[in-house]
C-alpha positions as CSV (number, residue, x, y, z in Angstrom):
1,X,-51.2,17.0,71.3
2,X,-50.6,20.7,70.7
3,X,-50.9,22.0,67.6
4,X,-49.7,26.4,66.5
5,X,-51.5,27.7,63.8
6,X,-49.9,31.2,62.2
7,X,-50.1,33.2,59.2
8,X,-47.5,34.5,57.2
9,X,-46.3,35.8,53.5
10,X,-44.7,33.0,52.0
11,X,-41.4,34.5,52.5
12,X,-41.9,34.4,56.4
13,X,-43.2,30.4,56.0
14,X,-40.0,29.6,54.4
15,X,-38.4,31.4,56.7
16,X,-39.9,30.2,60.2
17,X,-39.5,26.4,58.4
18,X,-35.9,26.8,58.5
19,X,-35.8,27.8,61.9
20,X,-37.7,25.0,63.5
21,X,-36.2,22.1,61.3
22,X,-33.4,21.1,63.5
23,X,-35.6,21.5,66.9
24,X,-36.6,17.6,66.0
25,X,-40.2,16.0,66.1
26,X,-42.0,19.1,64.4
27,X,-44.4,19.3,61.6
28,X,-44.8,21.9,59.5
29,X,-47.7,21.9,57.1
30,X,-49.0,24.6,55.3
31,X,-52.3,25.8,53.4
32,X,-52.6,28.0,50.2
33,X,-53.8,30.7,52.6
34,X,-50.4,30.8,54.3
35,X,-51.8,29.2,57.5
36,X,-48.9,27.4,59.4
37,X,-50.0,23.6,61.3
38,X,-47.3,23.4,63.6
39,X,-47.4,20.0,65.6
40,X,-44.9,17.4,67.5
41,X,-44.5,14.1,66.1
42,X,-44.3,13.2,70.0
43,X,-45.3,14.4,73.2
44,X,-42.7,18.0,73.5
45,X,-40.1,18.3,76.0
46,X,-40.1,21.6,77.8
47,X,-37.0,22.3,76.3
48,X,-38.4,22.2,72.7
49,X,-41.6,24.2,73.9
50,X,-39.4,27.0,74.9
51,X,-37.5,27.0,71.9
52,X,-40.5,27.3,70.1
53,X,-41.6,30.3,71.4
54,X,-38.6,32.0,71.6
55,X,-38.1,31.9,67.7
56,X,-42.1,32.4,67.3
57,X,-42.7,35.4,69.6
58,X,-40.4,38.0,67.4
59,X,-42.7,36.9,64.5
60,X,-45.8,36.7,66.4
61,X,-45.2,40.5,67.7
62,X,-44.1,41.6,63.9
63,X,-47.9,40.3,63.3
64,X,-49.3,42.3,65.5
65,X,-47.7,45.7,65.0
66,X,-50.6,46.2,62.2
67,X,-53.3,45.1,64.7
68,X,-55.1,47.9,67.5
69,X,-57.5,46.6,69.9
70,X,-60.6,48.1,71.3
71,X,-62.5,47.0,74.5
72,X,-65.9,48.4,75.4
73,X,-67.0,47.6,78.7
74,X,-71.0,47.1,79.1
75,X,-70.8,48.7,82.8
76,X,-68.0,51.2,82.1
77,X,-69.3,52.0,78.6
78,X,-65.5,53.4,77.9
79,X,-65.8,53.9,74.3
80,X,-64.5,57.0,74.0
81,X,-61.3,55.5,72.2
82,X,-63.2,53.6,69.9
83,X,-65.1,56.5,69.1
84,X,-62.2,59.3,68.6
85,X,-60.8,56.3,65.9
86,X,-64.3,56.4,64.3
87,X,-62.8,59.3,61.6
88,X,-59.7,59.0,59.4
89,X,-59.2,62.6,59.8
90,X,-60.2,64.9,63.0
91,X,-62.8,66.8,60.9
92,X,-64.4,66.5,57.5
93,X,-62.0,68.3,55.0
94,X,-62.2,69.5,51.6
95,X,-62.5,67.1,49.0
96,X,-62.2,66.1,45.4
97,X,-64.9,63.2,44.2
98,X,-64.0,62.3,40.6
99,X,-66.6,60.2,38.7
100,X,-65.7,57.9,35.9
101,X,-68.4,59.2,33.8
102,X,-69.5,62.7,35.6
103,X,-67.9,66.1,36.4
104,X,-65.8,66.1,39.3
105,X,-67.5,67.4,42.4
106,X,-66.5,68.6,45.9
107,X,-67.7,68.2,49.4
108,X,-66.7,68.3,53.4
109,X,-65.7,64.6,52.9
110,X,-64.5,62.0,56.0
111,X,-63.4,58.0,56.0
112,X,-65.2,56.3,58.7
113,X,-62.8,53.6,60.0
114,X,-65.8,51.7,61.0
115,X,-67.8,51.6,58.2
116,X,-65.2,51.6,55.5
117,X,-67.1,54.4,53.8
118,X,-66.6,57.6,52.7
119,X,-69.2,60.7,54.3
120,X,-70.5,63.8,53.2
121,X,-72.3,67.5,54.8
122,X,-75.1,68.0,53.1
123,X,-76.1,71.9,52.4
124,X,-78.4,71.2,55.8
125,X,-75.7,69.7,57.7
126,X,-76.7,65.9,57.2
127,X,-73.9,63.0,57.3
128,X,-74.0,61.1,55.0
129,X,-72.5,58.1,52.8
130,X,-71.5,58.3,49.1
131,X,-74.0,56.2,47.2
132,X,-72.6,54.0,44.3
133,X,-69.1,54.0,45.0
134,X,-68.3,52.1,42.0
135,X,-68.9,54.7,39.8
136,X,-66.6,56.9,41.4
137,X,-62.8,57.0,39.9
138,X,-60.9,58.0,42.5
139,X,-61.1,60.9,46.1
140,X,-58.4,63.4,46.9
141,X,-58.2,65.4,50.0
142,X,-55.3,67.4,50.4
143,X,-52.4,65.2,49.4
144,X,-54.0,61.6,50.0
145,X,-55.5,60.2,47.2
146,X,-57.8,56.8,47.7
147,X,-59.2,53.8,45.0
148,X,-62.4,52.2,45.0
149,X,-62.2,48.6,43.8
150,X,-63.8,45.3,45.0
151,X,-61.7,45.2,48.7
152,X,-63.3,48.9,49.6
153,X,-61.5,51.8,49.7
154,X,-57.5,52.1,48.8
155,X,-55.7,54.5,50.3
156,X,-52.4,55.3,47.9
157,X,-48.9,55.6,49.5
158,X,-46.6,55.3,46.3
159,X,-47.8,58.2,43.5
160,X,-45.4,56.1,41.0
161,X,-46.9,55.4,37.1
162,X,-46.8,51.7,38.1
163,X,-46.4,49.5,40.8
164,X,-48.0,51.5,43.4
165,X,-48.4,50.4,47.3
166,X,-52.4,51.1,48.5
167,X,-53.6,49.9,51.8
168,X,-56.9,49.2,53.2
169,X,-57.6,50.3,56.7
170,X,-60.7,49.2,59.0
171,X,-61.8,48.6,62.8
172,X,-64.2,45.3,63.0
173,X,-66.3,44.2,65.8
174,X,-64.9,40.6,66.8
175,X,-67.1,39.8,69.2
176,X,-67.3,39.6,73.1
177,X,-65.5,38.3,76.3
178,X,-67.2,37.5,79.4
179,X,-65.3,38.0,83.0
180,X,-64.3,35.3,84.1
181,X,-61.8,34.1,87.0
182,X,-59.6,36.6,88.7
183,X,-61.1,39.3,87.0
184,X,-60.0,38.4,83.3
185,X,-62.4,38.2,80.3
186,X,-62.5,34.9,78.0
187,X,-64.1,35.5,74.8
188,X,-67.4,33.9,74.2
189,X,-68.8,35.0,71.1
190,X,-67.6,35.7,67.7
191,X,-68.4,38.6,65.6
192,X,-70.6,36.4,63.0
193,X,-72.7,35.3,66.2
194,X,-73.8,38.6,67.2
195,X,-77.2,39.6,65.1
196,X,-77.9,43.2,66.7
197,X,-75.2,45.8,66.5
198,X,-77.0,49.3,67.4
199,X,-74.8,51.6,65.5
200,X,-70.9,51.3,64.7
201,X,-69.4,51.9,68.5
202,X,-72.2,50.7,70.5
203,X,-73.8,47.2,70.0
204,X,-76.9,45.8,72.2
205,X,-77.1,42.3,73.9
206,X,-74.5,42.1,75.5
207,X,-75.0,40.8,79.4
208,X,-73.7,42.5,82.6
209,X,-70.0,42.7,82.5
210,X,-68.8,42.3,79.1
211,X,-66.5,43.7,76.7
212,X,-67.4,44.3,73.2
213,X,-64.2,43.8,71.0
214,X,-62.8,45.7,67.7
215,X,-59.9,45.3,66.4
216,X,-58.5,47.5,63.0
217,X,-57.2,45.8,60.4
218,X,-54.6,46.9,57.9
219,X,-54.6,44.9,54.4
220,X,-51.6,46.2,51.8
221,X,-52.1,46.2,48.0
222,X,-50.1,46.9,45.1
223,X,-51.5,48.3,41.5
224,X,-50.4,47.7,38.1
225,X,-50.3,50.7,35.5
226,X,-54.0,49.6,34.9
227,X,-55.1,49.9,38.0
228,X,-55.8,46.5,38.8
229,X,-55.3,46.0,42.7
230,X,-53.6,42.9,43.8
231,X,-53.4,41.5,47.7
232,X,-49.0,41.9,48.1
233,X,-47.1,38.9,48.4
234,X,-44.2,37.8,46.6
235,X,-46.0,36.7,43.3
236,X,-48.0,40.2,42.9
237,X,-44.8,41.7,43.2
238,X,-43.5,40.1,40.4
239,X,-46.0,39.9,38.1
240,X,-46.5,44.0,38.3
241,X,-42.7,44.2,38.0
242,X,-42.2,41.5,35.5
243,X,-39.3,43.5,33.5
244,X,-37.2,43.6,37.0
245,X,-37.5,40.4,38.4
246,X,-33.9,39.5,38.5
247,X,-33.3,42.7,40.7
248,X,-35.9,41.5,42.9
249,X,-34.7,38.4,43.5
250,X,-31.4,39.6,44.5
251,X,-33.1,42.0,46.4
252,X,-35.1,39.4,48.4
253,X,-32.2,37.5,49.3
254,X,-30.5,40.5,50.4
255,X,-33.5,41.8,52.6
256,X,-35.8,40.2,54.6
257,X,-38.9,41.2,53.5
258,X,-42.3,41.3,55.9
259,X,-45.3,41.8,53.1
260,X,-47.5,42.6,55.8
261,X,-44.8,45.4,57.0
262,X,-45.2,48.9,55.5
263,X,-41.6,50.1,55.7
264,X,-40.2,46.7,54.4
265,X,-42.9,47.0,51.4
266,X,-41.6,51.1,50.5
267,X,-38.1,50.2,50.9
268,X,-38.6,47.4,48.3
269,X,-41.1,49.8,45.9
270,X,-38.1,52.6,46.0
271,X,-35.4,49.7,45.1
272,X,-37.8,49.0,42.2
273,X,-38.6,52.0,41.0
274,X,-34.6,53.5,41.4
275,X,-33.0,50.6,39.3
């Protein structure tokens, strides 16, 4: 028996239900992580198989827009992709550090993508991290403005009083494939198996033709007037805009709405924040 598992907002489960419910002997079950069981009652006719990617692969490549993928090869050692995404921007810039509870300093500042930390020059040239980034309110460099808070670092894309869009933005090590048959690589270790990474592009024990594997990962949030950061889905949304959840709803049923889509998730904060 084959069985799909997916992940979407809850819109997009409701959505993808709909679709599949007059294919016939289908399952749907879900979790309250949004994870989608799709399995046949009975063994699937070729016929329903090919229906069932056709409606999934539009979704499937929606997921995926978020996603970039790195491959290191252990003879080719082709990271230099990898490595020219380590940086947020080009070169450090000129940056604002404002404490909660200390003046407001200034320093060539960077994001490293890999790290999910923010770096410094020292006077003698020295890179390094911010220590105690909890005690640091907020960092502006040039017009981008970014929130510490218990996911990492925030990067703001709304400058609104309340009801602000943030996102989070990092490139993880997943693990490795080995070749395998015809020249293609199978993956045959997971990022939690792998004990010894040497630094953040380069990781040791790997055997003769392998690919190390990083993928980024783009997480959305949305802030209250507080500055309490919530993951986006449809229930964050309306509990920061509890006063307008009637236009939402119409909204919503106007729209379809991708909460892990960035230009879905303005249109719907400019709607908001215009009514």
């Amino acid at each position: 028996m084959c069985c799909f598992v997916l992940r979407y907002s809850n819109y997009q489960s409701v959505r993808f239900r709909s679709k599949i419910s007059w294919i016939g002997e289908w399952k749907v079950k879900s979790d309250p992580f949004n994870n989608i069981f799709i399995y046949p009652d009975a063994k699937p006719t070729p016929m329903r198989l090919l229906i069932f990617m056709i409606l999934c692969f539009p979704m499937l490549v929606s997921n995926a827009q978020n996603t970039k993928t790195y491959r290191i090869n252990s003879i080719n050692n082709d990271s230099g992709n990898l490595r020219t995404s380590k940086y947020k921007y080009p070169d450090f810039k000129e940056g604002l550090v404002i404490f909660v509870n200390q003046p407001t300093g200034t320093s060539l500042l960077n994001y490293n993508n890999l790290k999910g930390q923010f770096e410094f020059i020292t006077p003698a040239g020295e890179v390094l991290e911010l220590a105690k980034p909890e005690t640091i309110k907020n960092i502006v460099i040039g017009t981008d403005t970014f929130y510490y808070s218990t996911k990492g670092w925030l990067e703001a894309l709304t400058h609104y009083q309340n009801g602000n869009l943030l996102r989070s933005f990092l490139i993880k090590f997943n693990g490795t494939e080995k070749k395998g048959a015809y020249g293609t690589y199978v993956t045959t270790a997971a990022a939690s198996s792998i004990k010894s990474v040497a630094d953040e592009t380069v990781h040791q024990s790997i055997s003769v033709d392998e690919n190390a594997v990083y993928a980024s990962s783009v997480q959305y949030y949305i802030s209250d007037k507080m500055y309490i950061f919530l993951p986006v889905n449809r229930k964050n949304f309306y509990k920061v805009f509890s006063s307008k959840q009637h236009l939402m709803a119409g909204y919503l049923q106007d729209h379809h709405v991708r909460f892990s889509n960035f230009e879905d998730l303005s249109k719907l904060i400019q709607f908001l924040h215009g009514q």
